[in-house]
Residue, then its C-alpha position, 0 to 999 in steps of 0.5 A: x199048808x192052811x196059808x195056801x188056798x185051795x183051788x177046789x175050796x167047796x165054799x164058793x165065793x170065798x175062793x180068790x183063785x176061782x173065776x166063778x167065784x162072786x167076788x167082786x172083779x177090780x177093775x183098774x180103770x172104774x175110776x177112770x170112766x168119766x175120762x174115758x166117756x168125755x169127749x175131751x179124754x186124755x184117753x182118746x179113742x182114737x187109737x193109733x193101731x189103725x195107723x199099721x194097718x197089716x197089707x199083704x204083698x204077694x208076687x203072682x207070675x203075672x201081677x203083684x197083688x196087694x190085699x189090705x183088710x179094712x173092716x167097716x171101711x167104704x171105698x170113698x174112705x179108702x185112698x190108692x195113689x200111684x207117685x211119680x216114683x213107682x211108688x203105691x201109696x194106700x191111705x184112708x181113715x175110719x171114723x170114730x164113732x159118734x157118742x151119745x151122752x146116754x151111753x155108757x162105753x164099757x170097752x174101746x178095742x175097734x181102731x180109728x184114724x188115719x192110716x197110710x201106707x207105701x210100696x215102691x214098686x219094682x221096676x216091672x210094674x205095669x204103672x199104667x195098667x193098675x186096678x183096685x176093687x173092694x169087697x166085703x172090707x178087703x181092698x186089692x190092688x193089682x199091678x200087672x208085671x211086664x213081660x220079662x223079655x229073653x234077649x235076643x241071641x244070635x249065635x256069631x260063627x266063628x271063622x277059622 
């Protein structure tokens, strides 16, 4: 048993098991902190998680509404097309920040580049009545539907 570390060892600092410990953390990526700060990196900061940008579509009885969350975006960055073939395209593209020389980047999670996304819409799309607005980072494009009409029924009387 004395081959098995105790989690409750009441030495600190010698306990590999203890997260409060003042052991040194290894890092895998230290030695990689010149790539990562170059501007020319094999390990780009421009990440493609940005490039799947998560659109939510939801079907109203009046429109169909799309909801896409793009933090930190301006609405001259943010592209809503509509194509010949009823078909919504939502593009746009963040920015990587600027380096200074002087900073010392310790994490990269924020996504950056392009992104570009496709709906075909159904055939009771209003095409011609669409909007979009964006507020605090979420775009919203709305499609009015068209009135489903009932047919008309005329009842035929039936001769004898």
């Amino acid at each position: 048993m004395a081959l098995i570390p105790s989690f409750f060892d009441s030495q600190r600092g010698n306990n590999i098991f203890d997260p409060f410990s003042s052991l040194d953390i290894w890092d895998p990526f230290k030695d990689l902190t010149p790539f990562i700060s170059s501007s020319n990196s094999l390990f780009s900061r421009e990440n493609p998680a940005f490039v799947n940008t998560r659109i939510d579509w939801k079907e109203t009885p009046e429109a169909h509404v799309f909801q896409a969350d793009l933090p930190g975006l301006k609405k001259e960055e943010v592209k809503v097309e509509i194509e010949d073939d009823r078909v919504l395209q939502i593009s746009g593209q963040r920015n990587v920040e600027k380096e200074d020389k002087n900073d010392t980047w310790h994490r990269v999670e924020r996504s950056s580049g392009k992104f570009l996304r496709r709906f075909r819409l159904p055939e009771n799309a209003r095409m011609d009545q669409i909007k979009a607005c964006m507020e605090n980072g979420v775009l919203t494009v709305t499609v009015p539907k068209e009135e489903v009409k009932k047919p008309d029924v005329k009842t035929v009387e039936i001769s004898e």
